[in-house]
N, CA, C and O atoms as CSV, one atom per row, in Angstrom:
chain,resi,resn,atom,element,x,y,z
A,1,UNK,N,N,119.002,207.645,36.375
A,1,UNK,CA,C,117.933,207.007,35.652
A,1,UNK,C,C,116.945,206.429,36.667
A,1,UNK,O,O,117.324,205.628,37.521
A,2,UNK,N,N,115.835,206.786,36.581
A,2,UNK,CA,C,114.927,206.452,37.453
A,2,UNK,C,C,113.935,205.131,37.034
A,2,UNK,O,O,113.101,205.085,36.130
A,3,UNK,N,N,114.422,203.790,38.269
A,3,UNK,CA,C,113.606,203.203,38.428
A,3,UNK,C,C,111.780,202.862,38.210
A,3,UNK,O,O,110.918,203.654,38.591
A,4,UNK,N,N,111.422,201.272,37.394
A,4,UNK,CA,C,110.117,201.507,37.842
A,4,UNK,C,C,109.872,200.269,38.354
A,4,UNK,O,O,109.623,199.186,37.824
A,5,UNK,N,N,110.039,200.781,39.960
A,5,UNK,CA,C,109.484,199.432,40.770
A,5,UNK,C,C,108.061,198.848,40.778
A,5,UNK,O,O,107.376,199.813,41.117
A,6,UNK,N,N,107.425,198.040,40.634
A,6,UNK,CA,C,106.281,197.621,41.042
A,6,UNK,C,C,105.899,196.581,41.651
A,6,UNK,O,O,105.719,195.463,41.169
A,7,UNK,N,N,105.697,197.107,43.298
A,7,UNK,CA,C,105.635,195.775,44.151
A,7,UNK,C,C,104.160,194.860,44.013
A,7,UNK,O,O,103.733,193.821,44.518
A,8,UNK,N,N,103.790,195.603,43.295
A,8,UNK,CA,C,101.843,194.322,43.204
A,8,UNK,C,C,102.619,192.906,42.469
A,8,UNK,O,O,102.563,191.707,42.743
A,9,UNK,N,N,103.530,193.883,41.155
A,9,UNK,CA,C,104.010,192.183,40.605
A,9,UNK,C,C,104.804,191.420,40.726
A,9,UNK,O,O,105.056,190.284,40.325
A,10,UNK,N,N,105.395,192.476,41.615
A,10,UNK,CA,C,106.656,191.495,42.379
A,10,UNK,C,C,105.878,190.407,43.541
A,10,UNK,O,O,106.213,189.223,43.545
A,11,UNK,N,N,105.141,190.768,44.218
A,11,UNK,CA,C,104.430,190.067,45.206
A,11,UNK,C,C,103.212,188.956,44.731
A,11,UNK,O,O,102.903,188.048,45.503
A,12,UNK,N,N,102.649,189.083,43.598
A,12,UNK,CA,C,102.317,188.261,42.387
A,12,UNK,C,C,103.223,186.866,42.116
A,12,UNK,O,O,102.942,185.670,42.200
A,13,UNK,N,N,104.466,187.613,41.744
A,13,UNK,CA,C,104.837,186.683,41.133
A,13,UNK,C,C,105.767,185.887,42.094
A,13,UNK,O,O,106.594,185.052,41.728
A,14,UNK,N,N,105.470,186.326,43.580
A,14,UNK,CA,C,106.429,185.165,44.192
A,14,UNK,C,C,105.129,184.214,44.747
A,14,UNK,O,O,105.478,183.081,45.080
A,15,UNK,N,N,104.195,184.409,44.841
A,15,UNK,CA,C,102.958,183.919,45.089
A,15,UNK,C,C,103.055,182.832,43.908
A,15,UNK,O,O,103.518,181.692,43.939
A,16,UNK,N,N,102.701,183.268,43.276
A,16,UNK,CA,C,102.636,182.238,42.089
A,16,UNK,C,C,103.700,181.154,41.803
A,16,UNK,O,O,103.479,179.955,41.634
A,17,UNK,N,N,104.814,181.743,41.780
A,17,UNK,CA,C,106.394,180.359,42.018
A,17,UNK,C,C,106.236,179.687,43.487
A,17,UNK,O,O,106.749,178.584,43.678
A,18,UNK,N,N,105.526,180.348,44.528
A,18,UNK,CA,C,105.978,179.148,45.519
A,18,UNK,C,C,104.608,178.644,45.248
A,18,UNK,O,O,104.514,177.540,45.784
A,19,UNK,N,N,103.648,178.929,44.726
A,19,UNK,CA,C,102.308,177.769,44.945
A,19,UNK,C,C,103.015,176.837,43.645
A,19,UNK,O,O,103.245,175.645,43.852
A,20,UNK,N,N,103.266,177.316,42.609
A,20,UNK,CA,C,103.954,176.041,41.409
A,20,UNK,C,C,105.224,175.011,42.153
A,20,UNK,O,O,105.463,173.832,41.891
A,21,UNK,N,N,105.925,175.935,43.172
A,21,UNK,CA,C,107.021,174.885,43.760
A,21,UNK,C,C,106.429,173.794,44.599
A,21,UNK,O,O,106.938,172.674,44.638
A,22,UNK,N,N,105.241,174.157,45.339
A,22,UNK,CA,C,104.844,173.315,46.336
A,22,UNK,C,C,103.172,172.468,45.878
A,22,UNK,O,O,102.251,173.232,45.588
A,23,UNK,N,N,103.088,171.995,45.869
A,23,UNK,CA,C,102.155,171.437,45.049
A,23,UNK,C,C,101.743,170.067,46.592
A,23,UNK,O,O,102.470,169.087,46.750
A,24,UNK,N,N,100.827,170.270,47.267
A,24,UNK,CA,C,100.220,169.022,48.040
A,24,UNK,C,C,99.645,168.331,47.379
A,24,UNK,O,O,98.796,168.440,46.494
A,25,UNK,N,N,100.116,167.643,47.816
A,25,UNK,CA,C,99.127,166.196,47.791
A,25,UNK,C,C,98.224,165.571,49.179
A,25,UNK,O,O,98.471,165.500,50.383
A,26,UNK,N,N,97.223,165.227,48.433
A,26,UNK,CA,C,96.181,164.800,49.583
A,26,UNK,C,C,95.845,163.390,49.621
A,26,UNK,O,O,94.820,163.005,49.060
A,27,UNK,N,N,96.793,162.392,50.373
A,27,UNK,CA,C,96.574,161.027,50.142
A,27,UNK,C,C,95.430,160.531,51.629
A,27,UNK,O,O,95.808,160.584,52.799
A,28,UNK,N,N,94.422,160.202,51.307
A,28,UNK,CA,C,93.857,159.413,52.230
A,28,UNK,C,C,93.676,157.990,52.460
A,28,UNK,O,O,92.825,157.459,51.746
A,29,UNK,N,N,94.198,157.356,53.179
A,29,UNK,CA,C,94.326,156.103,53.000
A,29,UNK,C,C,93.097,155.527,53.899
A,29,UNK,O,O,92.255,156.312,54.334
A,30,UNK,N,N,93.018,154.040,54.179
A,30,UNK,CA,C,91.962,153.226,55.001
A,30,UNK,C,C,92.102,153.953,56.585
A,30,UNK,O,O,91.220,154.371,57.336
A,31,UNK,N,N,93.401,153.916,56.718
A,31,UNK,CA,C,93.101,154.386,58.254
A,31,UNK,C,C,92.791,155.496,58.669
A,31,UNK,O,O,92.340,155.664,59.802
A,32,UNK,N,N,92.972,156.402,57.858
A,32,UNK,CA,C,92.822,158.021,58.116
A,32,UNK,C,C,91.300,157.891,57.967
A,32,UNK,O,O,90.670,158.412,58.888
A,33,UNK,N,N,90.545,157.280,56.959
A,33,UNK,CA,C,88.727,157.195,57.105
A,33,UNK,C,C,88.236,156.581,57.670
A,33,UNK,O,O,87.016,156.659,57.810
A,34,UNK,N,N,89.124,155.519,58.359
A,34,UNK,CA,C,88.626,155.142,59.503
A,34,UNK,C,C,88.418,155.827,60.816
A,34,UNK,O,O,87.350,155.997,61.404
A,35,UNK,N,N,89.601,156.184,61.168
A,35,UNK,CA,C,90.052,157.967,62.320
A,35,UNK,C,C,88.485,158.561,62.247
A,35,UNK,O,O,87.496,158.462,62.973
A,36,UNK,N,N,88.737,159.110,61.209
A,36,UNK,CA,C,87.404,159.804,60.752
A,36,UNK,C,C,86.079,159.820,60.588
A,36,UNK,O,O,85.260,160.737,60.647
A,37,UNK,N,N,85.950,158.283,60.301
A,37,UNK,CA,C,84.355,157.764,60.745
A,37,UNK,C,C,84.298,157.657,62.477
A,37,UNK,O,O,83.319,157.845,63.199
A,38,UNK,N,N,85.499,157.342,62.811
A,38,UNK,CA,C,85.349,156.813,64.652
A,38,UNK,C,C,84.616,158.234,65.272
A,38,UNK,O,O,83.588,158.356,65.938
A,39,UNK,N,N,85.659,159.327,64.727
A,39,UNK,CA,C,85.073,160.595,65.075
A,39,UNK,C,C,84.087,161.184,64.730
A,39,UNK,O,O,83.516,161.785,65.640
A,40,UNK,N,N,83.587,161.261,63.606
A,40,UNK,CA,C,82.145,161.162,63.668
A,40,UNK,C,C,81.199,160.242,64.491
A,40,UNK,O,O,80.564,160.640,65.468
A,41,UNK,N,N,81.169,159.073,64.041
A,41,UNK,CA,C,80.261,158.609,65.130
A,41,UNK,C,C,80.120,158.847,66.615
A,41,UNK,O,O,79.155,158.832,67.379
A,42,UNK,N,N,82.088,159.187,66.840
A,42,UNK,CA,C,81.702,159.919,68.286
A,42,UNK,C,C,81.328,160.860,68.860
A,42,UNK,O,O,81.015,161.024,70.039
A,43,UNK,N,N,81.351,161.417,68.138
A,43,UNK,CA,C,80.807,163.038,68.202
A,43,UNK,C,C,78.962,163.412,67.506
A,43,UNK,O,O,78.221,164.246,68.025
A,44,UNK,N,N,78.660,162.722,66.514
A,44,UNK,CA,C,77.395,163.100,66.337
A,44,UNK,C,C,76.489,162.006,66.351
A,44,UNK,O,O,75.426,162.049,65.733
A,45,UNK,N,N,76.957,160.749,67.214
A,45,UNK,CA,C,76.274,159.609,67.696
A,45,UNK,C,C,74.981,159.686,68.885
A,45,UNK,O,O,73.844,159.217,68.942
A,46,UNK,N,N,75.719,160.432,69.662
A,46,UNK,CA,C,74.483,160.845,70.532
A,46,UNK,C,C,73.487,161.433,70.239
A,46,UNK,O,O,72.309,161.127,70.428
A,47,UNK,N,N,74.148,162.713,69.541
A,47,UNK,CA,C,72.841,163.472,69.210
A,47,UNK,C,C,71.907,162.980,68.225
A,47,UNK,O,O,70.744,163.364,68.097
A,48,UNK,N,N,72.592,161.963,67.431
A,48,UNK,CA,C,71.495,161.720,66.559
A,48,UNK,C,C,70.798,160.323,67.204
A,48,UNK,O,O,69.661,160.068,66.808
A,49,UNK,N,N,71.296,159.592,67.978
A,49,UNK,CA,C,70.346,158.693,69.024
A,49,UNK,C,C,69.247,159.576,70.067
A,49,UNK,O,O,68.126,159.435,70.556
A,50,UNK,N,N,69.896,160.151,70.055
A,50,UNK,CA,C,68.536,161.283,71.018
A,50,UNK,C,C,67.758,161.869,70.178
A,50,UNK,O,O,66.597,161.748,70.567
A,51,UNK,N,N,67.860,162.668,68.845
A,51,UNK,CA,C,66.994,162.758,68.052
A,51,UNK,C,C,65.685,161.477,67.477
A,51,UNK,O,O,64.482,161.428,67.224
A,52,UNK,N,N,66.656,160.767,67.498
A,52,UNK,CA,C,65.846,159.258,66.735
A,52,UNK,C,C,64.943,159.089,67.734
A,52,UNK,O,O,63.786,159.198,67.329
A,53,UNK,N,N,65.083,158.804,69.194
A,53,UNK,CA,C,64.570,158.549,70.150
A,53,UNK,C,C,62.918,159.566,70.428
A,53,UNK,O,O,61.732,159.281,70.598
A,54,UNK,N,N,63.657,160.695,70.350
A,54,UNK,CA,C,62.552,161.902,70.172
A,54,UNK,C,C,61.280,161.715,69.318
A,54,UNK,O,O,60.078,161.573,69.541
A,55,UNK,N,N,62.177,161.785,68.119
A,55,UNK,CA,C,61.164,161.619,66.929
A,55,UNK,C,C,60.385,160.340,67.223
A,55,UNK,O,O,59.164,160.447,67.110
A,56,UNK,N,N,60.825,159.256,67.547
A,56,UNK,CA,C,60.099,157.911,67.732
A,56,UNK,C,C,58.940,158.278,68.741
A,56,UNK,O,O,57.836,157.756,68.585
A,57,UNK,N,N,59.138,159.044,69.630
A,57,UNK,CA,C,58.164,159.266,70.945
A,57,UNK,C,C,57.334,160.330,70.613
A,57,UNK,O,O,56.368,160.455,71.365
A,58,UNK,N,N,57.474,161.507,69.281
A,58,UNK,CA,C,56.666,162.535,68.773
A,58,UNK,C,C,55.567,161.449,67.594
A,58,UNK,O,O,54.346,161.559,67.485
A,59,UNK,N,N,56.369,160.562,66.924
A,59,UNK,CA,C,55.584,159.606,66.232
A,59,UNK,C,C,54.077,158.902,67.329
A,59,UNK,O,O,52.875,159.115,67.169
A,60,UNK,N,N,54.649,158.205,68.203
A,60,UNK,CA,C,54.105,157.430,68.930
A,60,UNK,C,C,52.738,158.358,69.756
A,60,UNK,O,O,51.630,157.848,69.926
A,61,UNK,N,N,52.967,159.272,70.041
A,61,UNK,CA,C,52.001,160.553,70.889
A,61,UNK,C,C,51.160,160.823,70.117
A,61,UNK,O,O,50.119,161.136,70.696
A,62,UNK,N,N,51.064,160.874,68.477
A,62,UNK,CA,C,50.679,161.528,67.292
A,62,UNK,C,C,49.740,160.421,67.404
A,62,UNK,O,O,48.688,160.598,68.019
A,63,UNK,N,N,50.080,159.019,66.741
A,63,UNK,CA,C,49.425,158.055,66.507
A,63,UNK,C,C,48.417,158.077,67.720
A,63,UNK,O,O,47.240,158.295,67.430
A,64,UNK,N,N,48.790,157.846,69.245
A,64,UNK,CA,C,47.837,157.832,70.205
A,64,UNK,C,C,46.522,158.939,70.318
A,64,UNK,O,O,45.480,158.672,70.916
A,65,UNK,N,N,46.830,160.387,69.536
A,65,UNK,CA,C,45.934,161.329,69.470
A,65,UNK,C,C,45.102,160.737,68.647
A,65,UNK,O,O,43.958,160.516,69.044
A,66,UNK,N,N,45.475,160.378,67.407
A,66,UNK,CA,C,44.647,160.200,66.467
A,66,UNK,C,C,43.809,159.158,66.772
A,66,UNK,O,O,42.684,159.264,66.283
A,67,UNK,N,N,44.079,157.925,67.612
A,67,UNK,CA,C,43.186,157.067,68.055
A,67,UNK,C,C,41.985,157.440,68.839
A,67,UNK,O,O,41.198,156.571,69.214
């Protein structure tokens, strides 16, 4: 008697029982957004003080033309 295997739903359906078995959770607490602000600011602190800086001195050049 001949078999009817079908591996699409076999591979389906173990996909599907281990995502229902495992289920994360994503708790963020105070310190982890803290972590996270530190690193941001350390990382895109400069560049956006050097931007600010820029722009302040493209402002300032502008105004002096126009005078």
């Amino acid at each position: 008697m001949p078999r009817n295997h079908n591996p699409l739903r076999a591979g389906m359906a173990v996909l599907v029982f281990s995502l229902l078995a495992c289920r994360p959770v994503f708790a963020i607490g105070w310190e982890e957004l803290v972590i996270l602000f530190v690193l941001i600011v350390f990382l895109f602190g400069p560049i956006l003080f050097r931007l600010a800086r820029s722009w302040q001195a493209y402002q300032e050049s502008k105004n002096k033309k126009q005078k």
